[in-house]
RODO-2510 file (C-alpha; in nm, 4 decimals, decimal comma):
residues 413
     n   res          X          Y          Z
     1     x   -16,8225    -6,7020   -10,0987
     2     x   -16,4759    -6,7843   -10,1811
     3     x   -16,5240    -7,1340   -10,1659
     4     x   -16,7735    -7,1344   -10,4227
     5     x   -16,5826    -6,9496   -10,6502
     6     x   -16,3228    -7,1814   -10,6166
     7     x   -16,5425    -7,5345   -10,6667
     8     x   -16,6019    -7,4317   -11,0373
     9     x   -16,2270    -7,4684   -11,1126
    10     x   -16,1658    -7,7583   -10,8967
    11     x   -16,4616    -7,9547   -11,1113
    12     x   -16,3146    -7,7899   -11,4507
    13     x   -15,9892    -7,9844   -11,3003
    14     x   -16,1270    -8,3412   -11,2526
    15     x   -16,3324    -8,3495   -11,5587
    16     x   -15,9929    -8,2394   -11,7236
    17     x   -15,7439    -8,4909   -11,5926
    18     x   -15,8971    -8,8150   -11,7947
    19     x   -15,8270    -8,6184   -12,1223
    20     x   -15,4801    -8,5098   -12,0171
    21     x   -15,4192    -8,8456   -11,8906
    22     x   -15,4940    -9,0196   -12,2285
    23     x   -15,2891    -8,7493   -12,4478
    24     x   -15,0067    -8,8280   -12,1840
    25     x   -15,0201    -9,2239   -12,2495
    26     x   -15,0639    -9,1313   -12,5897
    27     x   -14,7595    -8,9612   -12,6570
    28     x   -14,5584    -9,2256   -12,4302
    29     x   -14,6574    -9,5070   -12,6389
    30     x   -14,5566    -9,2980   -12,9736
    31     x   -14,2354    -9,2760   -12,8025
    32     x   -14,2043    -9,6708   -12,8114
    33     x   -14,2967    -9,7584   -13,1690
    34     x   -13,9904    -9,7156   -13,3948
    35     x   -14,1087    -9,6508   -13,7347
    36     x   -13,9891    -9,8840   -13,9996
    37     x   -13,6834    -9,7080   -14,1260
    38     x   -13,3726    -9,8045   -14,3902
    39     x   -13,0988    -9,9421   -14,1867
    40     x   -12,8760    -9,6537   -14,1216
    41     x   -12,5212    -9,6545   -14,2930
    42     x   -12,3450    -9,6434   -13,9244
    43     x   -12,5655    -9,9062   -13,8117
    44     x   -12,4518   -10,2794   -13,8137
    45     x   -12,5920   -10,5641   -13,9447
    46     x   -12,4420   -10,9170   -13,8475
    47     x   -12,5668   -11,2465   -14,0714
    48     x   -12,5463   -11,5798   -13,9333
    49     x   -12,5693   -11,8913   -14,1621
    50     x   -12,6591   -12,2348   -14,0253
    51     x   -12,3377   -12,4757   -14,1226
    52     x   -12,3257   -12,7389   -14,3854
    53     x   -12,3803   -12,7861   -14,7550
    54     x   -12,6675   -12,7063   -14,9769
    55     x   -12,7042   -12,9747   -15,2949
    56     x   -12,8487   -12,8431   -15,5784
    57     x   -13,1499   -12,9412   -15,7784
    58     x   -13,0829   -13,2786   -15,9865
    59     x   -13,4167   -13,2519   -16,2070
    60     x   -13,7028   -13,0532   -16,2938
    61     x   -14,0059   -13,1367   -16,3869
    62     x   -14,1992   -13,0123   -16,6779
    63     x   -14,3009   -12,6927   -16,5397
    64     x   -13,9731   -12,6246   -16,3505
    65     x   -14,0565   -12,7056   -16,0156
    66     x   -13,7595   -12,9721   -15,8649
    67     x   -13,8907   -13,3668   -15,8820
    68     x   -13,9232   -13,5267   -15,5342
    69     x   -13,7852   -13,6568   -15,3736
    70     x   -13,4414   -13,4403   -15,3015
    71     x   -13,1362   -13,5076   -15,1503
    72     x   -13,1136   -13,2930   -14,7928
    73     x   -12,9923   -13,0621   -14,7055
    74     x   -13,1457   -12,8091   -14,9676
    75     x   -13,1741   -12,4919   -14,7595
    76     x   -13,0890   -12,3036   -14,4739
    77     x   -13,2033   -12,0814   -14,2109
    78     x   -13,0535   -11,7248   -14,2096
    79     x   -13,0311   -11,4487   -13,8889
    80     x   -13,0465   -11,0951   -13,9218
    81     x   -12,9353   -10,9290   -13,6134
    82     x   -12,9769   -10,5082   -13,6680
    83     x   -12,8182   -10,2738   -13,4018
    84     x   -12,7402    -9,8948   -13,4278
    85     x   -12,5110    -9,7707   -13,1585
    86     x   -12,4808   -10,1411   -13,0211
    87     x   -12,8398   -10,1787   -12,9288
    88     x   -13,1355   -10,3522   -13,0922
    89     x   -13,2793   -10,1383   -13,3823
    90     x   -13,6044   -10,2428   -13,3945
    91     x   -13,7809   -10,1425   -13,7068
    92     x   -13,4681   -10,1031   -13,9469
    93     x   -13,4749   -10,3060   -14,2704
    94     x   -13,2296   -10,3742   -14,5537
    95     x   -13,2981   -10,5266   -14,8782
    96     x   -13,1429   -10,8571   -14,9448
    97     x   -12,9969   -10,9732   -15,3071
    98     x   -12,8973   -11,3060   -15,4951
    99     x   -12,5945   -11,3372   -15,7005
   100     x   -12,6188   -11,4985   -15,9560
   101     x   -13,0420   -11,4641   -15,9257
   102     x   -13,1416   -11,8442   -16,0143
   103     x   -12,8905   -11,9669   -15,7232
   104     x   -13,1083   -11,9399   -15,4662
   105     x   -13,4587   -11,8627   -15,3389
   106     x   -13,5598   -11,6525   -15,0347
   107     x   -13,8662   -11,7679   -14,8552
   108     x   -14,0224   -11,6126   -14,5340
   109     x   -14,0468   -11,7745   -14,2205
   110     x   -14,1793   -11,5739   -13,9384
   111     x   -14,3197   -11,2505   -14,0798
   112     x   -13,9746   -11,0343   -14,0321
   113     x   -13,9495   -11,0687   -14,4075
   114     x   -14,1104   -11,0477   -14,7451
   115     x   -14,1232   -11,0085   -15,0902
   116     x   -14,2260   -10,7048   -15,2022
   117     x   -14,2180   -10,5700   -15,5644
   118     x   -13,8568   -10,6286   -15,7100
   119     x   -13,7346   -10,6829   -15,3973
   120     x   -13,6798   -10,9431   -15,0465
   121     x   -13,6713   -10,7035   -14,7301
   122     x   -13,6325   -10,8250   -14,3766
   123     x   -13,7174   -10,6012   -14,0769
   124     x   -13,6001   -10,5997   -13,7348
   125     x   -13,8588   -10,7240   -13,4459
   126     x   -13,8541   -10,5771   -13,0969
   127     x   -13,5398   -10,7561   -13,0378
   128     x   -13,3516   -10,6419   -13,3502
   129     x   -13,3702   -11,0138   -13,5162
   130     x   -13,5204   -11,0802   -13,8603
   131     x   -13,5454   -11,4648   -14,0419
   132     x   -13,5093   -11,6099   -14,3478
   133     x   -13,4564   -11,9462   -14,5400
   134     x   -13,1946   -11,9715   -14,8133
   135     x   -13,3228   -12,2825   -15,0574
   136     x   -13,1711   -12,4327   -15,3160
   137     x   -13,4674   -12,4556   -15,6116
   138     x   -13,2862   -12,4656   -15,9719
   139     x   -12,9932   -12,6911   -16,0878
   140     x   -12,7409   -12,4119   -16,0562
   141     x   -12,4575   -12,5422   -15,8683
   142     x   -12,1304   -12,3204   -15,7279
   143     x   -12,0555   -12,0109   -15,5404
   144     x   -12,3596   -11,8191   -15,4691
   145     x   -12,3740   -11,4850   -15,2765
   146     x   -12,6331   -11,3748   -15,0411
   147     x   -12,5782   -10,9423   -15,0522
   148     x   -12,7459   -10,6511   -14,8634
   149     x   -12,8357   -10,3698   -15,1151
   150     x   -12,6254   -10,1032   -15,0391
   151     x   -12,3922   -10,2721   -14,8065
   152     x   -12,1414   -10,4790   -15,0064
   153     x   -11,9487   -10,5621   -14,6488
   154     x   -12,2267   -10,7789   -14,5176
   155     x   -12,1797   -11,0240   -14,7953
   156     x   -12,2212   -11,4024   -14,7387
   157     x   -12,1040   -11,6328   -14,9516
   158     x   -12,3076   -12,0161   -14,9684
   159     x   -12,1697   -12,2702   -15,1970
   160     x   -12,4088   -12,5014   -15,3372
   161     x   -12,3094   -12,8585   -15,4045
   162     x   -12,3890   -13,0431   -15,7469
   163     x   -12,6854   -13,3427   -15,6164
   164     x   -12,5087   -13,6372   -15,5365
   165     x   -12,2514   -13,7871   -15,2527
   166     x   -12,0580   -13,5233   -15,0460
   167     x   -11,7144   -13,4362   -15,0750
   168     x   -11,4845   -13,7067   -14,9240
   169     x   -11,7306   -14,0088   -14,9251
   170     x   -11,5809   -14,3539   -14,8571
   171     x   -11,6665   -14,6392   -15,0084
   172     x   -11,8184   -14,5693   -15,3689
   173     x   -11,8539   -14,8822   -15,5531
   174     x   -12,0454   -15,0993   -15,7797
   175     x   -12,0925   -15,4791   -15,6302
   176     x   -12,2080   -15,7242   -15,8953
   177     x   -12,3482   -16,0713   -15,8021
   178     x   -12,2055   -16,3611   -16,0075
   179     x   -11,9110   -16,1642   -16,1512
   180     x   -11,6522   -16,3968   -15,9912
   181     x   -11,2807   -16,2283   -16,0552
   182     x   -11,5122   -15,9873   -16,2696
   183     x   -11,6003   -16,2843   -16,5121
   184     x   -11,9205   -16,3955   -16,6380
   185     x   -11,8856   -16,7089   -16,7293
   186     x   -12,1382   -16,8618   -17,0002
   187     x   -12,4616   -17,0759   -16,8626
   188     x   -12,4872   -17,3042   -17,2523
   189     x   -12,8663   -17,2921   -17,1518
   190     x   -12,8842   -17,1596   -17,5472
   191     x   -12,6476   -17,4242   -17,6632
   192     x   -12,7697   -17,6406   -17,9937
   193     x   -12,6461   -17,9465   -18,1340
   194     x   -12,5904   -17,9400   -18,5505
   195     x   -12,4420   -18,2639   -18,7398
   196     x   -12,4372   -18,0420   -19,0727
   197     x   -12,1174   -17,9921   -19,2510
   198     x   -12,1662   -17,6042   -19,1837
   199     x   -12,3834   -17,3848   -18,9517
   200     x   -12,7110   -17,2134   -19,0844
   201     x   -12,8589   -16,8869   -18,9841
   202     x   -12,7291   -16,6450   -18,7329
   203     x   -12,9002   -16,6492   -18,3704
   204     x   -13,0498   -16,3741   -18,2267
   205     x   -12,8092   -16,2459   -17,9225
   206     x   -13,0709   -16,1104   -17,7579
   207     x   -13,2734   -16,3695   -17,7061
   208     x   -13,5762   -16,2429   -17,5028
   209     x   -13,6735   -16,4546   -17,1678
   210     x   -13,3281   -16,5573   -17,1450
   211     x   -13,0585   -16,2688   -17,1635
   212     x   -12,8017   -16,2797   -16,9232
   213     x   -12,8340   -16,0663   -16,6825
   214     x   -12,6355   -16,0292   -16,2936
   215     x   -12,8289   -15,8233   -16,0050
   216     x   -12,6577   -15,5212   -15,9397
   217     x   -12,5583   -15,2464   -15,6220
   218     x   -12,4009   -14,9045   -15,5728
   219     x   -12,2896   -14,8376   -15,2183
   220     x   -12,1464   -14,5641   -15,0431
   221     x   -12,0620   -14,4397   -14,6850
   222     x   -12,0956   -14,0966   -14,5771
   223     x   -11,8153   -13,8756   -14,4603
   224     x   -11,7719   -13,8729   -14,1059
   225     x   -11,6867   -13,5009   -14,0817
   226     x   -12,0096   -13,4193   -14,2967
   227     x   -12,3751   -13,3903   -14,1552
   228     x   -12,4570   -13,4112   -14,5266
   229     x   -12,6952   -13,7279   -14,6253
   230     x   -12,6677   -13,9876   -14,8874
   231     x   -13,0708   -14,0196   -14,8445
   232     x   -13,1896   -13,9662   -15,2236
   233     x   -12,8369   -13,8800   -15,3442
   234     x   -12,8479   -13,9404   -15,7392
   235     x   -12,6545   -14,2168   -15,9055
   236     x   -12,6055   -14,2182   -16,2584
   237     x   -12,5362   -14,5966   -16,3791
   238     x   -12,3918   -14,6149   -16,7323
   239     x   -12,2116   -14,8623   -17,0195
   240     x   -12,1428   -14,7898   -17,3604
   241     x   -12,0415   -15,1198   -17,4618
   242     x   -12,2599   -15,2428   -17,7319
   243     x   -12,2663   -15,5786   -17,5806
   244     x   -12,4025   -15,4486   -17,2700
   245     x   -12,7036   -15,2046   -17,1005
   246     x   -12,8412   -15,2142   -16,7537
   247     x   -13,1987   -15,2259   -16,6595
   248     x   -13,4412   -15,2583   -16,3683
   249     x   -13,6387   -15,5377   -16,4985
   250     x   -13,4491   -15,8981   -16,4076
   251     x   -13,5675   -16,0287   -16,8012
   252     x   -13,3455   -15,7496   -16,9384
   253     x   -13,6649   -15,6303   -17,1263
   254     x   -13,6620   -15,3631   -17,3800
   255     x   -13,5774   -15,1060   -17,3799
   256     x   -13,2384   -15,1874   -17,3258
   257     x   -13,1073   -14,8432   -17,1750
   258     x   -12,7403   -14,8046   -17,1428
   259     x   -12,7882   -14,5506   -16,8551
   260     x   -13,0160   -14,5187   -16,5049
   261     x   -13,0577   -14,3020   -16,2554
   262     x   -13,0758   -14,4574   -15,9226
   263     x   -13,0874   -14,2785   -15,5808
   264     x   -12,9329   -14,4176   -15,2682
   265     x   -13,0845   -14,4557   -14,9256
   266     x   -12,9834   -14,3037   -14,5985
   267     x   -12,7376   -14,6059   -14,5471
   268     x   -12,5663   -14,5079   -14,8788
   269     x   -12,7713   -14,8548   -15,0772
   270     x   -12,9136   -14,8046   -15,4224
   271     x   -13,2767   -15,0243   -15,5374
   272     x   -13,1395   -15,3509   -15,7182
   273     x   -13,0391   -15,3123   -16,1020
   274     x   -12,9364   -15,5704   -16,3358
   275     x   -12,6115   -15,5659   -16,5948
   276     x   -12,7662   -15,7095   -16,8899
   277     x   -12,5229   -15,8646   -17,1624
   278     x   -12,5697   -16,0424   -17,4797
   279     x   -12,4584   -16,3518   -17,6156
   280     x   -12,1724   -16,2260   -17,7706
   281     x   -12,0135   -16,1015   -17,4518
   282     x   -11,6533   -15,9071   -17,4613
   283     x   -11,3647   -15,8311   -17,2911
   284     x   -11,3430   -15,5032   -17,0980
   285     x   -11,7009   -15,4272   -17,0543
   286     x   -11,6764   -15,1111   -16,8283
   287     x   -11,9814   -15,0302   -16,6066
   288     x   -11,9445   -14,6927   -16,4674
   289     x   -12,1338   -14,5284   -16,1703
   290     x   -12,1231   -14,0985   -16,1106
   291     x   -12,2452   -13,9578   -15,8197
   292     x   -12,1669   -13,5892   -15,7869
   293     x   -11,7961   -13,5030   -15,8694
   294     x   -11,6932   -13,8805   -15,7684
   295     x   -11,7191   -14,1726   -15,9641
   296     x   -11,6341   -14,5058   -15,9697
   297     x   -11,6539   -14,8202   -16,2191
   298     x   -11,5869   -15,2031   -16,2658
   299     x   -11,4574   -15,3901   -16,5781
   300     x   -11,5919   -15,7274   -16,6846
   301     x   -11,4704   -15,9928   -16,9017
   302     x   -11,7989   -16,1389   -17,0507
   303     x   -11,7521   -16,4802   -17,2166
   304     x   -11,9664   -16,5235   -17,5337
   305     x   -12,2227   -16,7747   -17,4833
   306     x   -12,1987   -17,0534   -17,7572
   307     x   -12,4767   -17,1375   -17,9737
   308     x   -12,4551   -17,3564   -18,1688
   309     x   -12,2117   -17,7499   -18,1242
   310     x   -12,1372   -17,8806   -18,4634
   311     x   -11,9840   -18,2417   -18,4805
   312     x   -11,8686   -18,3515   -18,8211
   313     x   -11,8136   -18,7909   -18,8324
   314     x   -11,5604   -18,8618   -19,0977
   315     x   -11,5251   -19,2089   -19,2070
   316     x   -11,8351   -19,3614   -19,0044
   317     x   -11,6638   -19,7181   -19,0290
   318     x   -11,3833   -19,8397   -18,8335
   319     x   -11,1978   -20,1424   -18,8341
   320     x   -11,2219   -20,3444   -18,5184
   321     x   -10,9732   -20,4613   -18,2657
   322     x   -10,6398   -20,3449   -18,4511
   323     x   -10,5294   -20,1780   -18,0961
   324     x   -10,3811   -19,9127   -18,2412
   325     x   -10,5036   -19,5662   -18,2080
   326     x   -10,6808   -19,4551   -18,5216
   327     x   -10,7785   -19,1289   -18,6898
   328     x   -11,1350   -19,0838   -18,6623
   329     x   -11,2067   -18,7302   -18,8192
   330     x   -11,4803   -18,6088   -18,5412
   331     x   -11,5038   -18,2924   -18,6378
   332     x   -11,5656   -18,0419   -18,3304
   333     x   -11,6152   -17,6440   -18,3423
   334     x   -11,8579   -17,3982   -18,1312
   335     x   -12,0477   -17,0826   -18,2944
   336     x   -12,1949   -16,7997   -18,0926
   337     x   -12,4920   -16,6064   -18,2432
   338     x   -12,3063   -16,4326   -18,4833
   339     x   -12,1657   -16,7636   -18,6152
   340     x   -11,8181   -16,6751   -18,5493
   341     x   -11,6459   -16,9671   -18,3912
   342     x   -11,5760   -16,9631   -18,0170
   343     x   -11,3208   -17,0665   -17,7370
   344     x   -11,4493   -17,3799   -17,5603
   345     x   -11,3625   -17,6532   -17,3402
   346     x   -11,5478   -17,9746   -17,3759
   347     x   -11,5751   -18,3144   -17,2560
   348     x   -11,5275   -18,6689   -17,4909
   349     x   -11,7369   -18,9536   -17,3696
   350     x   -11,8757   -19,3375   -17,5629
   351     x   -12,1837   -19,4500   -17,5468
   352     x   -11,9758   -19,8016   -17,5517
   353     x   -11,5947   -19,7960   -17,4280
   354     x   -11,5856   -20,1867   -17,4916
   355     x   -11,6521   -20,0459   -17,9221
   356     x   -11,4769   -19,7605   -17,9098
   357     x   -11,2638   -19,5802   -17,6790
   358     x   -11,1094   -19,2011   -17,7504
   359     x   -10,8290   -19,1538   -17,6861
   360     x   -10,9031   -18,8237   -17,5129
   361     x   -11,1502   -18,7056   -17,2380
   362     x   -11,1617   -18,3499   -17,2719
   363     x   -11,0576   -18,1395   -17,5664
   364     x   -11,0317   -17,7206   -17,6351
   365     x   -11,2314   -17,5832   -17,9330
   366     x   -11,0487   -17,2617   -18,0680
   367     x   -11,1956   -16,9707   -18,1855
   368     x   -11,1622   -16,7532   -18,4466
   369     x   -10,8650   -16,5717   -18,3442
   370     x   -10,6746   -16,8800   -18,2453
   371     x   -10,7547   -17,0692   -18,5637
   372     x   -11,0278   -17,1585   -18,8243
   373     x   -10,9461   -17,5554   -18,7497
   374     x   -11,1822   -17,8309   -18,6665
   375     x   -11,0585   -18,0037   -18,3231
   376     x   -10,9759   -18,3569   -18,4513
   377     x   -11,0258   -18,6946   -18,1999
   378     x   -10,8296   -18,9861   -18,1985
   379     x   -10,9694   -19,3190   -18,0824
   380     x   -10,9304   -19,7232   -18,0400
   381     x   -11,1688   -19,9702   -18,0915
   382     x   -11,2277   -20,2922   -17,9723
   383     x   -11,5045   -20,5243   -18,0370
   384     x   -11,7414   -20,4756   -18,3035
   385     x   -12,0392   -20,2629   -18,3145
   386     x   -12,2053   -19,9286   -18,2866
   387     x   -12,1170   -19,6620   -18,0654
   388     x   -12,1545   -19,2610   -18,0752
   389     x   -11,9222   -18,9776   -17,9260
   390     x   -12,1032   -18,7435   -17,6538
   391     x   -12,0086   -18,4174   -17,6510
   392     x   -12,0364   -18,1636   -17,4238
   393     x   -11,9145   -17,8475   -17,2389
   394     x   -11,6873   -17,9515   -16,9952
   395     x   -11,7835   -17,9981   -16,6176
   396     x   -12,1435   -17,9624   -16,7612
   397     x   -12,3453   -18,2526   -16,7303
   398     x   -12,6281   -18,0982   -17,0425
   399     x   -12,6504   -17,9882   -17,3065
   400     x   -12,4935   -18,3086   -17,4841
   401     x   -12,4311   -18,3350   -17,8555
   402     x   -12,4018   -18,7082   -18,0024
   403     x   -12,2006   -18,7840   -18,2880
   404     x   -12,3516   -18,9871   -18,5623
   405     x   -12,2999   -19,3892   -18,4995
   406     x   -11,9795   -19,5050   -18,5707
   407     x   -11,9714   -19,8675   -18,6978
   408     x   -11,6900   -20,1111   -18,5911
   409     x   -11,6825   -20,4132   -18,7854
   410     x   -11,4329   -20,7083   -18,7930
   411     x   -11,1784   -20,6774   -19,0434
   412     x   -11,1794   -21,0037   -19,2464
   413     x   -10,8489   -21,2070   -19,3408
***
């Protein structure tokens, strides 16, 4: 009878132990999950940057956004590590702040943080680590600080790099083909012949399909001590010389901009650009190249490109075989397209040394700051008959200007 009044209990017992078992894991597993929770003010908080530079934004496009593509690095990944009483607080979460605000943008990157209104908070996982990216996004270039509301100790400070090379890069220059000693020397492919006592209208120094123009380079090597990249590092290209603009069109076609933006590649190369100079030319033409806080720049001597070849015959009739030299009044002068006369070097030849012979092979024109004088060429003649003076720039075979025909006749006793 005992028994029986026993077996009642012993059932109540079994049916029992599921429910007590479940309220027992239950309360063990509540035991386990931390609640989120503010990071306390004894707890500790260590930040760890990856190393390098950040460049800044170089230009935005219409609705703010940076144009692509960008010169790396840009951003950076950023570790949280949260511990209260040197362990692992999972669950505790700071608030993280930007000074000055348009420095830098905080993204998410595994889920331990997010934006929430007003805010960018970052929670500690199961193993007391939280993630971030710091990115560069506006133009804003400097000291920017990455803070923790509340906890002005666990500052970090980032400085952001203006776009462009990386302090202590090598080798920043401009190369320019066909600038021998930094000289451009003119081609005469313009060059006209005139026999009239004085030049007529003014050329056009720009004359399209044919403006001189010499392919151009920047290079640059990277710092060795840097993991920085020239890839897509921004070069501005500029001249303010009047005689001058660079373009990347070969024909120098308008519009002739006196400033480009090129970007290198990752060996430090920009895309081909051409110097583009009038007719005109000039002394000290200064091409200048800025990349960052360095630049660098190379002056040109440009020499005007004559126009026009006048050649004046005064008397056209010589006396024959009088072997003395005589004063034939060939009147020689250059004009470049503004009709100003110009420096240049040019070669005497006769159709007919046996008629007349000068007594010169090469002669120098003067230009307007050396003189306002014709270049005058002496001669001899021999036997009688017609012969003309050929002109032209010297160790250039064309153009060739011809004088008018000079008659040598015999003198009669």
């Amino acid at each position: 009878m005992t028994f029986f009044q026993r077996t009642p209990v012993l059932v109540f017992s079994a049916k029992a132990l599921p429910l007590a078992g479940a309220l027992t894991l239950w309360l063990m597993a509540g035991a386990c999950v931390t609640p989120r929770h503010p990071l306390a003010t004894d707890g500790a908080l260590d930040m760890t940057l990856d190393g390098g530079l950040l460049f800044a934004v170089d230009l935005l496009d219409a609705d703010g956004h940076p144009l692509l593509p960008r010169q790396e690095p840009h951003e950076k990944r950023v570790k949280l590590y949260f511990t209260q009483d040197g362990s692992a607080d999972r669950g505790a979460f700071v608030d993280l702040t930007v000074s000055p605000p348009q420095a830098l943008e905080l993204v998410s990157v595994d889920g331990t943080c997010e934006v929430l209104p007003g805010t960018f908070r970052c929670t500690a996982g199961i193993d007391g680590f939280a993630s971030l990216i710091v990115r560069s996004e506006s133009t804003y270039s400097g000291p920017a600080t990455l803070g923790v509301l509340g906890r002005r100790a666990d500052e970090k400070q980032i400085d952001i790099e203006p776009p462009g090379l990386p302090p202590n890069t090598t080798n920043f220059d401009i190369l320019i083909e066909g600038a021998s000693a930094n000289r451009i020397t003119a081609s005469y492919d313009g060059l006209a012949c005139s026999l009239e006592a004085s030049p007529g209208m003014p050329f056009d120094k720009w004359p399209a399909g044919s403006i001189r123009s010499r392919k151009a380079e920047i290079r640059a090597s990277a710092p060795q001590s840097s993991s920085a990249s020239l890839g897509n590092a921004p070069v501005i290209v500029e001249t303010v010389h009047p005689e001058a603009f660079v373009s990347f069109d070969a024909a120098c076609a308008p519009p002739h901009d006196r400033r480009l933006r090129v970007q290198l590649n990752a060996l430090g190369r920009s895309p081909e650009f051409y110097f583009c100079v009038s007719d005109l030319g000039g002394d000290n033409i200064q091409l200048t190249a800025t990349s960052g806080a360095r630049s660098t720049n190379v002056t040109l001597n440009v020499d005007a490109e004559p126009r026009l070849l006048r050649i004046e015959t005064v008397p056209s009739v010589l006396p024959a075989l009088t072997g003395d030299e005589q004063h034939l009044t060939l009147k020689i002068s250059a004009y470049d397209a503004d009709l100003e006369r110009v420096g240049l070097e040019v070669a005497i030849s006769s159709s007919d040394k046996t008629v007349i012979l000068p007594s010169t092979t090469s002669l120098k024109l003067l230009s307007k700051n050396q003189g306002n004088e014709d270049a005058t060429v002496f001669v001899t003649t021999g036997n009688p008959g017609n012969a003309v003076l050929t002109v032209r720039p010297l160790l250039f075979e064309m153009p060739s200007c011809d004088s008018d025909s000079i008659l040598v006749e015999e003198v009669t006793p």
